[in-house]
VOSEZA-681372 format. One record per residue: residue number from 1; x, y, z of N, C-alpha, C in turn. Coordinates in pm, 1 decimal, padded with zeros to 6 digits, always signed. Example, Ala and Ser with C-alpha at 12.3 -4.5 7.8 and 13.67 -1.06 7.14 Angstrom:
<sites>
<site><baba>1</baba><n_east>+01319.0</n_east><n_north>-00569.0</n_north><n_up>+00780.0</n_up><ca_east>+01230.0</ca_east><ca_north>-00450.0</ca_north><ca_up>+00780.0</ca_up><c_east>+01320.0</c_east><c_north>-00330.0</c_north><c_up>+00780.0</c_up></site>
<site><baba>2</baba><n_east>+01285.0</n_east><n_north>-00225.0</n_north><n_up>+00708.0</n_up><ca_east>+01367.0</ca_east><ca_north>-00106.0</ca_north><ca_up>+00714.0</ca_up><c_east>+01290.0</c_east><c_north>+00003.0</c_north><c_up>+00787.0</c_up></site>
</sites>
This chain:
<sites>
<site><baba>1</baba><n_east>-00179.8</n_east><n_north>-01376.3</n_north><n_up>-01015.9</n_up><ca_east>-00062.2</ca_east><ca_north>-01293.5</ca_north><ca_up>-01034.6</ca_up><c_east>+00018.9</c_east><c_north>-01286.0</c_north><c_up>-00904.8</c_up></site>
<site><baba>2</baba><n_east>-00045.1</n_east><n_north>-01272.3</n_north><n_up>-00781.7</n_up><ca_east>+00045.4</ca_east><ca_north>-01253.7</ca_north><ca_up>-00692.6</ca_up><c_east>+00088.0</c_east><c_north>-01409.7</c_north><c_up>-00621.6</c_up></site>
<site><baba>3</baba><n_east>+00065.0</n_east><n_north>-01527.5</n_north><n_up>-00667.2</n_up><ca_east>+00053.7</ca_east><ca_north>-01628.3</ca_north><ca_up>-00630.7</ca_up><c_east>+00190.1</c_east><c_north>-01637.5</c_north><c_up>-00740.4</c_up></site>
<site><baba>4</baba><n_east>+00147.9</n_east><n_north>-01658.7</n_north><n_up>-00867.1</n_up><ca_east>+00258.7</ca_east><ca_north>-01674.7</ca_north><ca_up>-00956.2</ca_up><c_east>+00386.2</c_east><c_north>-01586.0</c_north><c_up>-01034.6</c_up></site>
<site><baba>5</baba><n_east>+00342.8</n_east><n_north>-01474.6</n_north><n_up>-01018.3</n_up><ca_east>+00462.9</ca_east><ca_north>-01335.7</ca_north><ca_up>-01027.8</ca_up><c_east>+00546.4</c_east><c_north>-01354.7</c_north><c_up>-00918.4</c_up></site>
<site><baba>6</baba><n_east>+00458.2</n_east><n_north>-01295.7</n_north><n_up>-00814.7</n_up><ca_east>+00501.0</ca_east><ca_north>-01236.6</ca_north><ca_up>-00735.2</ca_up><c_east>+00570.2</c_east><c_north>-01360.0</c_north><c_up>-00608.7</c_up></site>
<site><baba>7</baba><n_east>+00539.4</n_east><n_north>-01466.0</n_north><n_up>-00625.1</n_up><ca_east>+00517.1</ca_east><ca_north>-01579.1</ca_north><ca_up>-00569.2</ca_up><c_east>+00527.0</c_east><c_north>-01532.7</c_north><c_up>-00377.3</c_up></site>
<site><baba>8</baba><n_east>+00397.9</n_east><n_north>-01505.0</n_north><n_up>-00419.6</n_up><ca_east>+00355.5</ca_east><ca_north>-01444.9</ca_north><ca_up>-00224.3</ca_up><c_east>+00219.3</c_east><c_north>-01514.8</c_north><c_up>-00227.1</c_up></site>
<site><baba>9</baba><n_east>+00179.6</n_east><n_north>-01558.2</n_north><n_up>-00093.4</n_up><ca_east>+00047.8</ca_east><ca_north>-01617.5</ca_north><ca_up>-00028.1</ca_up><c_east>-00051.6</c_east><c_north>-01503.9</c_north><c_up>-00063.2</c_up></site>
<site><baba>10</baba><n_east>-00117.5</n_east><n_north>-01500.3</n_north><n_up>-00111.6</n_up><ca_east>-00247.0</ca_east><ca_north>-01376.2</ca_north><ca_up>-00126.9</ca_up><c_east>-00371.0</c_east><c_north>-01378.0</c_north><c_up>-00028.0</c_up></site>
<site><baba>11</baba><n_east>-00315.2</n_east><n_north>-01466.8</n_north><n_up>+00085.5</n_up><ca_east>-00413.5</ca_east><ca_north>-01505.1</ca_north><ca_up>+00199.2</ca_up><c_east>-00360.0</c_east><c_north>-01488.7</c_north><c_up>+00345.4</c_up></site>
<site><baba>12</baba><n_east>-00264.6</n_east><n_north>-01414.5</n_north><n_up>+00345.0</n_up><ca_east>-00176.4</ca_east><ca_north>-01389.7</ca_north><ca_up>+00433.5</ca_up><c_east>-00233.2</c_east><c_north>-01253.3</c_north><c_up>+00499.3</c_up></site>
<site><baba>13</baba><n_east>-00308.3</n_east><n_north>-01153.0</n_north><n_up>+00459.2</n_up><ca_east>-00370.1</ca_east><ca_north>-01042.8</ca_north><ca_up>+00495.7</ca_up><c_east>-00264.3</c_east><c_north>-00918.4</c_north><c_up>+00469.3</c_up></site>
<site><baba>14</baba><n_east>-00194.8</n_east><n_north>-00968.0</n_north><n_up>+00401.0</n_up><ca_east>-00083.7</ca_east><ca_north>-00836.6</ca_north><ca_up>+00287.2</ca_up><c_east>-00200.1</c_east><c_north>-00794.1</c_north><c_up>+00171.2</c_up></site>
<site><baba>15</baba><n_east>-00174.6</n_east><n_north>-00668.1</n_north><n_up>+00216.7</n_up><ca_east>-00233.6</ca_east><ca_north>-00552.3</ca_north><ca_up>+00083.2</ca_up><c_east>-00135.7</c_east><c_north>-00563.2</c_north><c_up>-00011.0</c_up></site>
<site><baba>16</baba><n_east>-00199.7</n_east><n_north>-00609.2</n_north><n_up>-00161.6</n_up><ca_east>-00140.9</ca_east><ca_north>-00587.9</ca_north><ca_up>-00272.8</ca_up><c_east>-00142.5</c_east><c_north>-00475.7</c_north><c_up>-00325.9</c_up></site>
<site><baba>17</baba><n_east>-00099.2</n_east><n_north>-00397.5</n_north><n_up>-00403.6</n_up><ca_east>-00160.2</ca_east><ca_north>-00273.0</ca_north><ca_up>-00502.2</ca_up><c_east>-00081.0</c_east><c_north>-00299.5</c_north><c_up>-00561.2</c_up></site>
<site><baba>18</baba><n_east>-00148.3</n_east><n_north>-00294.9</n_north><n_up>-00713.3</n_up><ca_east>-00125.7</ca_east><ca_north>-00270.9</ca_north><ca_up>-00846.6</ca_up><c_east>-00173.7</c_east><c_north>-00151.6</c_north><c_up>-00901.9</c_up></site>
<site><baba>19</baba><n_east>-00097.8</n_east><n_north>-00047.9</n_north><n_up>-01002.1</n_up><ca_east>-00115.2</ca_east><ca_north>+00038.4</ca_north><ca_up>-01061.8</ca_up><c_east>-00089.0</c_east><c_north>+00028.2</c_north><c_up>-01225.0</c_up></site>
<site><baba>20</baba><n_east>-00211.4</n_east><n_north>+00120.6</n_north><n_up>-01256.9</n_up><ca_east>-00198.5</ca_east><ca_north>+00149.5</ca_north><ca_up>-01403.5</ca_up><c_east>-00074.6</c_east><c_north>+00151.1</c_north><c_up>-01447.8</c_up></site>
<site><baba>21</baba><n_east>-00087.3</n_east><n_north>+00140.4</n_north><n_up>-01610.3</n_up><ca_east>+00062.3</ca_east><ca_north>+00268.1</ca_north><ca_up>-01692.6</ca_up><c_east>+00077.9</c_east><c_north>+00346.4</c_north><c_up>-01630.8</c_up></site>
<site><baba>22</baba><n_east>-00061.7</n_east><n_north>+00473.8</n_north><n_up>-01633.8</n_up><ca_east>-00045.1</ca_east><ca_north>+00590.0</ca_north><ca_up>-01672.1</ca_up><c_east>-00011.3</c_east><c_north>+00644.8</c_north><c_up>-01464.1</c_up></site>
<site><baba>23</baba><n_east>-00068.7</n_east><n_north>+00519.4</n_north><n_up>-01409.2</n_up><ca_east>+00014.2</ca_east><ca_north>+00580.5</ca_north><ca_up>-01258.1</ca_up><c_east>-00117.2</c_east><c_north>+00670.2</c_north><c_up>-01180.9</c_up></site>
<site><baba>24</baba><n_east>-00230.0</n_east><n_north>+00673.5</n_north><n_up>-01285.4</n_up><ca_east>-00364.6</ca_east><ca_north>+00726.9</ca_north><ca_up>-01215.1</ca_up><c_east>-00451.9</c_east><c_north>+00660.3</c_north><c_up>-01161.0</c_up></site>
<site><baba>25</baba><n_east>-00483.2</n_east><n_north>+00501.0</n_north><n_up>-01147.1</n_up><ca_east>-00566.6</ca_east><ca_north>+00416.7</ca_north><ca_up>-01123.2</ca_up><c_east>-00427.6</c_east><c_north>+00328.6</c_north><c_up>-00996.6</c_up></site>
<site><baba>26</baba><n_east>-00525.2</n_east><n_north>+00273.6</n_north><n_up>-00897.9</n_up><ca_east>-00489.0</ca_east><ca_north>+00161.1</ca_north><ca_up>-00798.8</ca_up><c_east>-00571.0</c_east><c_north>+00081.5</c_north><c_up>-00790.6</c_up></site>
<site><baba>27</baba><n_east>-00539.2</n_east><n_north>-00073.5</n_north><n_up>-00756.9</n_up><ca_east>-00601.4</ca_east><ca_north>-00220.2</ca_north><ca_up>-00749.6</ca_up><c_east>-00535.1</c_east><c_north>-00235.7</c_north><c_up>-00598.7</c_up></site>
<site><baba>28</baba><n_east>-00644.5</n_east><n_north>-00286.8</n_north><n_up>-00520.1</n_up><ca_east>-00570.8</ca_east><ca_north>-00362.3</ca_north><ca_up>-00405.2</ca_up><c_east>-00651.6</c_east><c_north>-00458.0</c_north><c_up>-00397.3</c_up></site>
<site><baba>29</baba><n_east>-00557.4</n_east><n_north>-00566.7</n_north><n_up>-00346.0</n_up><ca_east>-00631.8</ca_east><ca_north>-00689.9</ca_north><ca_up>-00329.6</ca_up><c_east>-00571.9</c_east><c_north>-00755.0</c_north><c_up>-00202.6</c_up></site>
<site><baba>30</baba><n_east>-00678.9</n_east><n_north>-00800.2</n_north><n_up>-00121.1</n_up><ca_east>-00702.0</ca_east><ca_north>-00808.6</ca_north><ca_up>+00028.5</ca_up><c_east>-00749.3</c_east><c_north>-00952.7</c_north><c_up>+00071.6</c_up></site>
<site><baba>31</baba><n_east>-00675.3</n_east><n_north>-01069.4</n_north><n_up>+00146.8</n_up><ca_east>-00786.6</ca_east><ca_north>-01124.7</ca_north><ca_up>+00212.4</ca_up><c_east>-00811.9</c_east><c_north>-01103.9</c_north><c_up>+00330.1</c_up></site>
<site><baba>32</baba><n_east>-00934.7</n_east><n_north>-01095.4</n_north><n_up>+00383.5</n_up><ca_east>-01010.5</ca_east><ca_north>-01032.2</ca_north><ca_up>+00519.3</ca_up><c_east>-01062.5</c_east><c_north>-01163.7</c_north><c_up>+00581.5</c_up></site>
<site><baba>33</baba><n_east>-01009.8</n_east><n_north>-01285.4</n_north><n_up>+00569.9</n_up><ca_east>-01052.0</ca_east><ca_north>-01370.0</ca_north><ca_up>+00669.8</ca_up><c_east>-01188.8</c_east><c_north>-01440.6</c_north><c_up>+00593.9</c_up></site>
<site><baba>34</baba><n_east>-01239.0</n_east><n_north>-01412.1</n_north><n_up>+00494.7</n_up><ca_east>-01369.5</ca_east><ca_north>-01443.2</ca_north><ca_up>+00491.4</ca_up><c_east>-01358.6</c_east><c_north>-01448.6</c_north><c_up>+00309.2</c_up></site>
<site><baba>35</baba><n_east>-01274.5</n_east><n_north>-01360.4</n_north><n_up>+00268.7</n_up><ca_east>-01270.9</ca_east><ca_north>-01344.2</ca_north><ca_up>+00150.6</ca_up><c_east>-01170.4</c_east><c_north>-01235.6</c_north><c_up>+00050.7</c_up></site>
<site><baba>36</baba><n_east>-01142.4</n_east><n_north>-01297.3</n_north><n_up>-00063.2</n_up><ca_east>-01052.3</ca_east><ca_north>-01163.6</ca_north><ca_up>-00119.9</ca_up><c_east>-01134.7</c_east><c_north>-00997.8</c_north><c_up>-00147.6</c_up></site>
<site><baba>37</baba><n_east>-01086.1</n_east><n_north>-00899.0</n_north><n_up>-00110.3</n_up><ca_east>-01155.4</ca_east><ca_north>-00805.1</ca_north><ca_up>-00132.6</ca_up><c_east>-01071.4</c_east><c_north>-00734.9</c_north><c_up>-00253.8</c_up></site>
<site><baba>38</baba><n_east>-01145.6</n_east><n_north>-00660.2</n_north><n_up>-00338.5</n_up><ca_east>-01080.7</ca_east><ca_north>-00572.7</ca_north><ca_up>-00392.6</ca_up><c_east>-01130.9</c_east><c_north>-00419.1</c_north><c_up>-00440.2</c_up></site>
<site><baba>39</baba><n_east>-01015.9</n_east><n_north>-00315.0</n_north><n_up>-00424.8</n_up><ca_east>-01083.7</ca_east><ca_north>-00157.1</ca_north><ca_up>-00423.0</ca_up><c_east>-00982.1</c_east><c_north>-00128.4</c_north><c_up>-00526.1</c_up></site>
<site><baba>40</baba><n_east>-01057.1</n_east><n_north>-00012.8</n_north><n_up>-00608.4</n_up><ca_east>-01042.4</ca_east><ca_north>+00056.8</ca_north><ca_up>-00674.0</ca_up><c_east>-01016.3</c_east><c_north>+00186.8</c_north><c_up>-00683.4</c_up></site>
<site><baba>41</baba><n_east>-00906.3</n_east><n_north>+00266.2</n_north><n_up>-00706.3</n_up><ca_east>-00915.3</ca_east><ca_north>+00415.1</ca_north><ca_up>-00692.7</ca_up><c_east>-00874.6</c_east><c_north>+00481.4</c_north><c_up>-00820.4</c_up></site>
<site><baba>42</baba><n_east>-00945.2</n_east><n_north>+00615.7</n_north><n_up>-00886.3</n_up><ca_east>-00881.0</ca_east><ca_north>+00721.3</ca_north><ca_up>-00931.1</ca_up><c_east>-00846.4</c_east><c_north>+00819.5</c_north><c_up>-00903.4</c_up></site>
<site><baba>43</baba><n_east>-00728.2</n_east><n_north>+00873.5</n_north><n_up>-00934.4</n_up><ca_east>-00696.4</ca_east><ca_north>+01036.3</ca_north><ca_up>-00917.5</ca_up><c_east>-00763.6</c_east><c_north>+01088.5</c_north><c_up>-01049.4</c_up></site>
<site><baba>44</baba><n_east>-00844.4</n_east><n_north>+01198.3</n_north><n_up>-01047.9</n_up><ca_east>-00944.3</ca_east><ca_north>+01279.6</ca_north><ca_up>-01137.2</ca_up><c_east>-00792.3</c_east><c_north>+01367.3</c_north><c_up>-01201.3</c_up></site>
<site><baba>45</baba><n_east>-00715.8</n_east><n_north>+01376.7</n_north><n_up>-01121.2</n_up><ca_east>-00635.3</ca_east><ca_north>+01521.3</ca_north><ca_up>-01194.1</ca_up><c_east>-00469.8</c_east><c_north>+01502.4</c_north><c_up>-01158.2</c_up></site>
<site><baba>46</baba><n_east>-00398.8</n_east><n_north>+01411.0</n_north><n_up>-01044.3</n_up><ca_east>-00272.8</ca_east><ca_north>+01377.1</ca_north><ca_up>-01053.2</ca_up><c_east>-00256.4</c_east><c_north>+01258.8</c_north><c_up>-01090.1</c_up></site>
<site><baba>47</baba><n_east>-00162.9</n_east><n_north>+01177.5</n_north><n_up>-01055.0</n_up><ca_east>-00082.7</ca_east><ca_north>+01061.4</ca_north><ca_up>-01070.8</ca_up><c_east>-00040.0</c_east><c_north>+01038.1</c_north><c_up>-00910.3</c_up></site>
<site><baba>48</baba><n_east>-00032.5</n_east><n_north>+00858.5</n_north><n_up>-00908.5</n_up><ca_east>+00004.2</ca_east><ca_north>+00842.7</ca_north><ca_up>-00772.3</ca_up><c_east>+00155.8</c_east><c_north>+00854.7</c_north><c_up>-00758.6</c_up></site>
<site><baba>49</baba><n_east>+00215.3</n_east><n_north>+00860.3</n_north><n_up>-00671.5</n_up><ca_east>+00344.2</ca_east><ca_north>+00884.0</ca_north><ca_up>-00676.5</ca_up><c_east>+00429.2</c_east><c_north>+00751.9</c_north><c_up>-00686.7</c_up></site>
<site><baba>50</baba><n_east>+00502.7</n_east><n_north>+00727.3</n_north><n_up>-00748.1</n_up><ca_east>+00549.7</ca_east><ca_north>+00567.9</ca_north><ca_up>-00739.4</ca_up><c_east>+00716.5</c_east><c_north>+00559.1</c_north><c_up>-00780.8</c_up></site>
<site><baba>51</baba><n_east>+00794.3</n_east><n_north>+00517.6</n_north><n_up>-00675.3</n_up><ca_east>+00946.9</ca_east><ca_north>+00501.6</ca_north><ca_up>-00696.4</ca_up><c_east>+00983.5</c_east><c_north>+00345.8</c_north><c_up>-00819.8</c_up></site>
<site><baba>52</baba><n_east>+01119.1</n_east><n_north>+00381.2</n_north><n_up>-00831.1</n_up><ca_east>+01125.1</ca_east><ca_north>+00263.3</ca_north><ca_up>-00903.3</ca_up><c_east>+01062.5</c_east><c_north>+00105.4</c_north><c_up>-00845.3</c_up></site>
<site><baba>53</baba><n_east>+01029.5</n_east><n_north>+00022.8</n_north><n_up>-00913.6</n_up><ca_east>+01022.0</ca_east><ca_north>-00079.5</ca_north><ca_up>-00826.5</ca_up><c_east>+01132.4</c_east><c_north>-00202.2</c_north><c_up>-00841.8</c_up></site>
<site><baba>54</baba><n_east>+01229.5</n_east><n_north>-00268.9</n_north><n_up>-00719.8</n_up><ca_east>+01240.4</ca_east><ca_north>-00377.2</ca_north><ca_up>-00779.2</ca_up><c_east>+01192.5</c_east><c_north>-00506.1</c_north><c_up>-00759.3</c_up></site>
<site><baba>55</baba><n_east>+01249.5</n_east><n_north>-00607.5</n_north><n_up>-00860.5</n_up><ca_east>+01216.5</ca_east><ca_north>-00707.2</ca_north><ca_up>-00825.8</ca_up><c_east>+01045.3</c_east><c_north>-00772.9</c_north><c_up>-00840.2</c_up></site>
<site><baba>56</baba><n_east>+00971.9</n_east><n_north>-00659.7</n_north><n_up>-00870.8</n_up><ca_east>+00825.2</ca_east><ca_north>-00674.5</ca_north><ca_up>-00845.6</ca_up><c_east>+00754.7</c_east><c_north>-00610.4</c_north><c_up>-00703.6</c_up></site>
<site><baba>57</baba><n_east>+00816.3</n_east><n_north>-00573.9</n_north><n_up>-00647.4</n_up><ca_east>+00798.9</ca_east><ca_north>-00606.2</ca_north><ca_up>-00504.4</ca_up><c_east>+00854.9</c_east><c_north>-00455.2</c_north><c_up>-00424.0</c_up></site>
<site><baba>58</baba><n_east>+00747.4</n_east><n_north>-00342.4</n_north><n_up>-00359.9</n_up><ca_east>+00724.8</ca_east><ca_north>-00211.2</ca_north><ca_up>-00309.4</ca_up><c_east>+00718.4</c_east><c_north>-00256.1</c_north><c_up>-00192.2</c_up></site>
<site><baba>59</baba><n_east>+00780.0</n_east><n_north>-00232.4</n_north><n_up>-00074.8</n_up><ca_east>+00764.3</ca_east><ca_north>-00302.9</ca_north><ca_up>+00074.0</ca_up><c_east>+00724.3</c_east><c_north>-00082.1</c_north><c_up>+00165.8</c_up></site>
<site><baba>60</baba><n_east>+00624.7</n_east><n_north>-00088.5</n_north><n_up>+00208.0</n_up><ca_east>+00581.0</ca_east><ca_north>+00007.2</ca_north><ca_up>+00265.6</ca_up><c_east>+00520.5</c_east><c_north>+00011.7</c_north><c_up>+00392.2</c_up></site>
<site><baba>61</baba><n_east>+00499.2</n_east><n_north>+00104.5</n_north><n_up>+00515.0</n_up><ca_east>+00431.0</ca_east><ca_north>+00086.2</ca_north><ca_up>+00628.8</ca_up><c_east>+00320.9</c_east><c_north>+00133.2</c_north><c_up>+00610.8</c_up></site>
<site><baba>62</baba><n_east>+00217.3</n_east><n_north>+00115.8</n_north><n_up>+00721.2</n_up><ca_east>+00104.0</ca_east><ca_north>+00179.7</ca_north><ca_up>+00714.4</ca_up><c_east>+00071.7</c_east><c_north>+00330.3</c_north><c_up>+00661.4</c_up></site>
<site><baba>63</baba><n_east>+00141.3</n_east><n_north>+00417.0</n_north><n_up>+00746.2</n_up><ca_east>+00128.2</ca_east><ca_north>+00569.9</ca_north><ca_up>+00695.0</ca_up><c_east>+00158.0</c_east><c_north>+00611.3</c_north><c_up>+00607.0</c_up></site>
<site><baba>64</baba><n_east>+00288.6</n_east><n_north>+00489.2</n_north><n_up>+00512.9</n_up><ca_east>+00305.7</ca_east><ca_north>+00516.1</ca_north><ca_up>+00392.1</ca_up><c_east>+00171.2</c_east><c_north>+00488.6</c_north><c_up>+00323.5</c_up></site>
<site><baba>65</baba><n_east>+00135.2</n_east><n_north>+00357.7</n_north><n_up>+00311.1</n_up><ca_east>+00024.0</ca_east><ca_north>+00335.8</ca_north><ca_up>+00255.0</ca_up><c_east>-00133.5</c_east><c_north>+00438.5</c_north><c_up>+00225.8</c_up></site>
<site><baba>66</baba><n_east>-00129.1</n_east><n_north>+00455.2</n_north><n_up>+00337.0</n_up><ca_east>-00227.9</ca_east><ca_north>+00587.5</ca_north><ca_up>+00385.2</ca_up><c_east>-00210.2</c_east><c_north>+00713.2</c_north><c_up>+00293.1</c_up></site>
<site><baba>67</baba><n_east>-00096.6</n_east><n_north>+00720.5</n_north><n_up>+00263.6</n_up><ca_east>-00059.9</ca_east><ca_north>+00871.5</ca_north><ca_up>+00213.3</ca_up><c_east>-00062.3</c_east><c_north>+00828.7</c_north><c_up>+00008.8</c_up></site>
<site><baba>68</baba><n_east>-00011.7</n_east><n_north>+00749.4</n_north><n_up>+00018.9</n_up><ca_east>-00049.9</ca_east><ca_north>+00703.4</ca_north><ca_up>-00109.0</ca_up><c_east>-00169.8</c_east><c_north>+00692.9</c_north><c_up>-00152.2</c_up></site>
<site><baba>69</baba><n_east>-00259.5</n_east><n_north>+00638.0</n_north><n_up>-00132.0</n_up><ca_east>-00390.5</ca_east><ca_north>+00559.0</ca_north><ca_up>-00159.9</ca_up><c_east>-00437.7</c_east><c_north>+00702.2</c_north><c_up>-00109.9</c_up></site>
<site><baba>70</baba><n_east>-00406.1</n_east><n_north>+00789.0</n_north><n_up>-00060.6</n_up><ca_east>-00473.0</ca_east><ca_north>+00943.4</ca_north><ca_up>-00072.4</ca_up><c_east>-00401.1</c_east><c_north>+01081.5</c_north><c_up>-00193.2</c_up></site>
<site><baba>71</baba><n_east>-00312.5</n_east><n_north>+00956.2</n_north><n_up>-00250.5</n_up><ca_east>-00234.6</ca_east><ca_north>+01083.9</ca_north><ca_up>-00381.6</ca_up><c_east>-00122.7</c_east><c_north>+01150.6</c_north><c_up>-00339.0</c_up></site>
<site><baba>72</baba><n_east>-00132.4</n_east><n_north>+01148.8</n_north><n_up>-00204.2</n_up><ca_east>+00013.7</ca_east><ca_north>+01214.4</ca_north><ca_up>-00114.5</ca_up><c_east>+00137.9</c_east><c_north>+01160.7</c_north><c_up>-00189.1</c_up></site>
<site><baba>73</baba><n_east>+00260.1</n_east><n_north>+01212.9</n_north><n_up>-00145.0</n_up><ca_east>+00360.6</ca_east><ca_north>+01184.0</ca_north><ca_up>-00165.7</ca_up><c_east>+00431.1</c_east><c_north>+01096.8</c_north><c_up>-00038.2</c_up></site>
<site><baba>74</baba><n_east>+00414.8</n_east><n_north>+00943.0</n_north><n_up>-00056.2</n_up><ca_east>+00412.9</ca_east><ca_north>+00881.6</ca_north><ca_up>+00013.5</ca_up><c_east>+00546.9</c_east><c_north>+00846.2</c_north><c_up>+00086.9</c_up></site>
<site><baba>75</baba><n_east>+00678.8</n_east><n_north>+00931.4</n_north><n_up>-00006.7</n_up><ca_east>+00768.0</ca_east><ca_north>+00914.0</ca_north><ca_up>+00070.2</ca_up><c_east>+00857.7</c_east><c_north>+00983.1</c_north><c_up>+00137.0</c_up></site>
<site><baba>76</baba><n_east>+00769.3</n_east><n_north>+01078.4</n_north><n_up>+00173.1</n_up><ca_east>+00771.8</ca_east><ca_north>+01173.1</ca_north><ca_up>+00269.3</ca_up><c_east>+00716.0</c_east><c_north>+01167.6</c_north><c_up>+00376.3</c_up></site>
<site><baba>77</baba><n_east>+00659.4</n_east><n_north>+01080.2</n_north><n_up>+00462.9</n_up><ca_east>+00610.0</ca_east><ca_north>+01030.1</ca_north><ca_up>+00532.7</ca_up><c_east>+00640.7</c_east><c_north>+00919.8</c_north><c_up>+00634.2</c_up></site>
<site><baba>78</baba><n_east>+00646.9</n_east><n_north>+00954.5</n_north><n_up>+00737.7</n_up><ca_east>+00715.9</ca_east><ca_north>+00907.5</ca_north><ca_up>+00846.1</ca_up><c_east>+00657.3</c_east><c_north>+00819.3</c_north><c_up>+00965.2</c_up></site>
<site><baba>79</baba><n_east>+00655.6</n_east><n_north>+00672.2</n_north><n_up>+00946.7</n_up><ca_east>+00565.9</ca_east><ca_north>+00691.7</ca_north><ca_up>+01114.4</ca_up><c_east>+00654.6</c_east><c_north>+00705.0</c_north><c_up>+01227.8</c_up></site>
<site><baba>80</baba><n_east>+00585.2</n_east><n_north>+00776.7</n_north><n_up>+01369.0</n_up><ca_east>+00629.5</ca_east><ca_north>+00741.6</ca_north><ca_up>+01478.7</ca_up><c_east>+00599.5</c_east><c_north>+00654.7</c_north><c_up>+01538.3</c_up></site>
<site><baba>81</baba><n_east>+00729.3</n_east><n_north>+00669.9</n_north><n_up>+01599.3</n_up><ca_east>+00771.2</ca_east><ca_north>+00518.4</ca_north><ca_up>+01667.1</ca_up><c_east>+00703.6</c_east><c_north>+00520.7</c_north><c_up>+01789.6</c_up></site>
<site><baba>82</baba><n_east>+00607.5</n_east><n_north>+00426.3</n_north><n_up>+01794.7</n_up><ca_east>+00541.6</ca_east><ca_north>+00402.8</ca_north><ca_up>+01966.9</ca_up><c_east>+00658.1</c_east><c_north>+00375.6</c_north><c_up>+02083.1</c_up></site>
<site><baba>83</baba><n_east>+00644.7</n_east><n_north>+00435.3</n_north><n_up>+02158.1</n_up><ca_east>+00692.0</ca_east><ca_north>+00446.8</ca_north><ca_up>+02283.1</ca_up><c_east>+00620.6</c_east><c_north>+00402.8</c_north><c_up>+02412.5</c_up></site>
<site><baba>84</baba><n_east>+00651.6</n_east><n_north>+00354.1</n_north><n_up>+02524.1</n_up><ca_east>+00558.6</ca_east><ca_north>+00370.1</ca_north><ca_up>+02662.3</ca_up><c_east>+00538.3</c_east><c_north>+00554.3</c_north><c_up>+02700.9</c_up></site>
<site><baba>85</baba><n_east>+00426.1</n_east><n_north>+00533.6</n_north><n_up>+02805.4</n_up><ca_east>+00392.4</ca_east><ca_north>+00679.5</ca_north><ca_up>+02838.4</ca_up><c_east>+00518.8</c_east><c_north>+00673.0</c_north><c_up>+02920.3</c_up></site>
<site><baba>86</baba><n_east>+00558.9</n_east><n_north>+00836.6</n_north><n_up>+02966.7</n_up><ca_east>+00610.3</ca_east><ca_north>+00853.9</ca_north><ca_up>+03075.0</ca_up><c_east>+00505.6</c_east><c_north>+00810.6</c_north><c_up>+03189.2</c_up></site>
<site><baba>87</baba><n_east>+00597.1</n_east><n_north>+00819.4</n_north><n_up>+03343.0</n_up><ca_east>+00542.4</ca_east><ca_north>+00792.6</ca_north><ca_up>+03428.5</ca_up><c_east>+00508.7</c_east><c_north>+00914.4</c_north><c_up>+03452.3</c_up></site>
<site><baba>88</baba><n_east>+00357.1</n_east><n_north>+00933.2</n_north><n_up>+03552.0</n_up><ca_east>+00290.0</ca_east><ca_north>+01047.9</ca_north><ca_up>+03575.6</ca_up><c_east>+00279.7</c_east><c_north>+01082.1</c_north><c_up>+03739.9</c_up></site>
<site><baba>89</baba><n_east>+00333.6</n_east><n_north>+01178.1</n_north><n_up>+03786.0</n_up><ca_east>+00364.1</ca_east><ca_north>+01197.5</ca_north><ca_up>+03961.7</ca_up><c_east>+00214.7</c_east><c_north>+01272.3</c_north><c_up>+03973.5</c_up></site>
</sites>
C-alpha cells in the first residue's frame, strides 16, 4: 500500500500510520534498518484526532506524532525550535 497508493519508499525510515473508520485503532509501519516493524494501538474510550487528509498523505513533526499516538490533540502542539545556548560569563 504505501509502495503503490501512496507511491513512497517504505524503507526510507518514514513512519506510516494508518487508521481505522471508526478513528479508534492506529497501524504504523516502520523500517528500522533490519526490518519492517509494525505497532498497534487502541483508544479504550476516545477517537484519535485526525484532520482532513489530502491527497493520501498527513505530513507531521515529531511532537506532533507523539501527541497523537498518545490520543492528544495533535494539533495543538508545537515544537520548539532548537537554538544555540547563550554564552555563559
Amino acid at each position: 500500500m504505501v509502495k503503490n497508493e501512496l507511491r513512497k519508499d517504505p524503507f526510507t525510515g518514514t513512519v506510516f500510520v494508518f487508521r481505522a473508520r471508526k478513528a479508534d485503532r492506529l497501524k504504523l509501519l516502520y523500517w528500522d534498518g533490519t526490518g519492517l516493524v509494525m505497532a498497534y494501538k487502541r483508544l479504550e474510550e476516545h477517537t484519535f484526532t485526525w484532520p482532513a487528509v489530502k491527497d493520501g498523505l498527513l505530513v507531521m513533526n515529531h511532537a506532533q506524532f507523539e501527541a497523537l499516538f498518545s490520543g492528544l490533540d495533535w494539533r495543538r502542539v508545537r515544537a520548539i525550535e532548537a537554538r544555540a545556548p547563550e554564552a555563559v560569563e
